[in-house]
Each structure stands twice: as structure tokens, then as C-alpha cells.
C-alpha positions in Angstrom: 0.0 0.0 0.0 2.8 2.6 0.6 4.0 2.2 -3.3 0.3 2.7 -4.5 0.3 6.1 -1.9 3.6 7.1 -3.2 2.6 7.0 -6.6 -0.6 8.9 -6.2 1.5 11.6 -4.5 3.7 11.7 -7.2 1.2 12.0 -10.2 -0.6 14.1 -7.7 2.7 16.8 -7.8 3.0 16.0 -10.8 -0.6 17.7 -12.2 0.5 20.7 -9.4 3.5 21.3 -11.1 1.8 20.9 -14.7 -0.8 23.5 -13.4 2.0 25.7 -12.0 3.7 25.8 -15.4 0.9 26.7 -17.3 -0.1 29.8 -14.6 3.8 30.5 -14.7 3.5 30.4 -18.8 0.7 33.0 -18.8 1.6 35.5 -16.4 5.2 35.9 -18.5 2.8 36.4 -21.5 1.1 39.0 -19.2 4.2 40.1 -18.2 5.7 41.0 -21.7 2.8 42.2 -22.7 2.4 45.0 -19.8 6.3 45.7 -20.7 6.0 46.6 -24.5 3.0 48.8 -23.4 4.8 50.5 -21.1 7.5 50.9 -23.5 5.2 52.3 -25.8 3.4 54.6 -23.7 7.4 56.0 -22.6 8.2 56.8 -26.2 4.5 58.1 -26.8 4.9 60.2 -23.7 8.6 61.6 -24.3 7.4 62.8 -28.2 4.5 64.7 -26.6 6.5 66.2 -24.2 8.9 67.2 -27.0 5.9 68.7 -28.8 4.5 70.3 -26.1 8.3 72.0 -25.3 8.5 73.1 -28.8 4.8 74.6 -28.9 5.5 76.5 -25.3 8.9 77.7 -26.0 7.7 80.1 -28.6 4.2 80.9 -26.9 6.2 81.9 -23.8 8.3 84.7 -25.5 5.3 86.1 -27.5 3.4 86.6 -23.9 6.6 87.6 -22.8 6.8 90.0 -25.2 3.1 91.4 -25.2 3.4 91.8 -21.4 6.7 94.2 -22.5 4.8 96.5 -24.1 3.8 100.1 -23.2 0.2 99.6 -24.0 -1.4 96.1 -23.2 -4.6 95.2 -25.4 -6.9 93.1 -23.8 -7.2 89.8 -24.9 -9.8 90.0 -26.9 -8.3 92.4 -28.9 -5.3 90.3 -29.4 -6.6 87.4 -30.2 -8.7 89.1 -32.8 -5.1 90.4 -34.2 -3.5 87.0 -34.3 -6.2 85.7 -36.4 -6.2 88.6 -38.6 -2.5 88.0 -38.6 -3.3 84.6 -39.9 -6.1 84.9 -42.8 -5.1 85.8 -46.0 -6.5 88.8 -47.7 -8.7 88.0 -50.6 -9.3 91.5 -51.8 -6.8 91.1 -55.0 -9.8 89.2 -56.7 -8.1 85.3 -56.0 -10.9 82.7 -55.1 -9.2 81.7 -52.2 -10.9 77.5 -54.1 -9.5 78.3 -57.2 -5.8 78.1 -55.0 -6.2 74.2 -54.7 -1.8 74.4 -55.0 -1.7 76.2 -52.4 -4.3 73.8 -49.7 -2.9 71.0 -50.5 0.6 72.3 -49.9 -0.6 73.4 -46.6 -2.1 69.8 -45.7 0.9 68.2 -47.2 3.4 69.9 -45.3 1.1 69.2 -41.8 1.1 65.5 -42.5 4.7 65.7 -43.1 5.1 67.5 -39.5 3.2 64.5 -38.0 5.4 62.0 -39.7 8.0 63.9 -38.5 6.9 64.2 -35.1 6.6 60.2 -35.1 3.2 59.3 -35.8 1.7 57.4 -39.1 -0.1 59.6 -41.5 -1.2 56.2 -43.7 -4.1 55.0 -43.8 -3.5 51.5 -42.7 -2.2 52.9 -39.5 -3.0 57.0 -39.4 -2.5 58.4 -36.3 -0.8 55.5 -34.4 2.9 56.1 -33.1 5.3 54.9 -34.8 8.1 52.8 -33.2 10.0 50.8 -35.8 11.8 53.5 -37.8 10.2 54.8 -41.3 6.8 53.3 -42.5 7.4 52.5 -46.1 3.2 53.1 -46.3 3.8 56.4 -44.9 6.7 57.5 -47.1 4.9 56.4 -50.2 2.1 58.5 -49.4 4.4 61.8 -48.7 5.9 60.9 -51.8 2.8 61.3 -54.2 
């Protein structure tokens, strides 16, 4: 009777251990899996917080500057310059539609800033970061 016990304990440790595996098996999966998206939540993170320095940089010496001045406008009035700093004046008699060249140089040149900035502008994976170098789908596109 003791062999038959021993055995039983055996193939009895035996299915623990099998079961141990197959927990120890998934949780490395999990494991790796948490990893890369920590990895690629890092690299998503440090290219925003590139952008965001780059955006704030500039904004910070244009308030800088507007608080310099002898006469401050309030903000209202500013922002009202800004965008009339930005539209384009139409009074020459150009149908601002009739420019197509000109719009899709614009949108060209912002999808080539995203590319730049490290995210996919292709449509098979537009707006996803990109963390494998170039995007041969992406450069094809900039190149039409």
C-alpha cells in the first residue's frame, strides 16, 4: 500500500506542477505584454512632451513680449489680431478655391510634420505612433 500512496503523490505533484507551469506560462505572456505597453506609452509620452516644449517655448516669448509693451490690449483684442494676422487677404480678386496648390501644400506639409513628429499619417495605421523606424506606407504616401 505505501508504493500505490507514493505514486498517487507523485502523479498528484506531478498535475500541481503541470498546473504551476501553465499559470507560470501565462503570467510571462502578461508580463511582456504590460512591458512593451509600457514601452510604448514611454516613447509616446517623451514625443509629446517634446511637442508640447517646442509649442510652449515660442508661446512663452510672444506673452513675454506682449506683457513688454507700453500699452497692453486686452485679450480679446489680441486674439482678434492673431487671427487677422493669420487669414489671407482675398481682396486682390483670387478665389481663395480656385488656389487648390496652395491647400494641398498646406495639408501636405502638416502630415509631413506629424510623420516627423513620429506618428503614421497612412491610412493603414493614421495616427498610431510609430516605433519601428520609417513606415514604407507612410513614405509612399508623402511621396505622391
Amino acid at each position: 500500500m505505501e508504493k500505490k500512496e507514493i505514486f498517487e503523490q507523485m502523479d498528484e505533484l506531478d498535475t500541481r506542477m503541470g498546473q504551476f507551469h501553465t499559470e507560470l506560462g501565462a503570467l510571462k505572456q502578461r508580463v511582456k505584454e504590460l512591458l512593451e505597453e509600457n514601452k510604448r506609452l514611454s516613447l509616446e509620452n517623451s514625443q509629446l512632451r517634446k511637442i508640447l516644449k517646442r509649442e510652449t517655448v515660442p508661446e512663452q516669448a510672444a506673452s513675454a513680449a506682449r506683457t513688454e509693451t507700453a500699452g497692453a490690449k486686452p485679450k480679446r483684442q489680441t486674439e482678434a489680431a492673431s487671427y487677422e494676422a493669420i487669414t489671407v487677404d482675398h481682396s486682390d480678386g483670387i478665389d481663395p478655391f480656385e488656389s487648390s496648390q496652395q491647400a494641398v501644400g498646406e495639408g501636405h506639409d502638416n502630415l509631413a510634420r506629424l510623420y516627423h513628429e513620429g506618428f503614421h499619417i497612412c491610412n493603414v495605421y493614421y495616427g498610431h505612433l510609430r516605433t519601428e523606424g520609417d513606415c514604407l506606407f507612410c513614405l509612399s504616401f508623402l511621396n505622391k
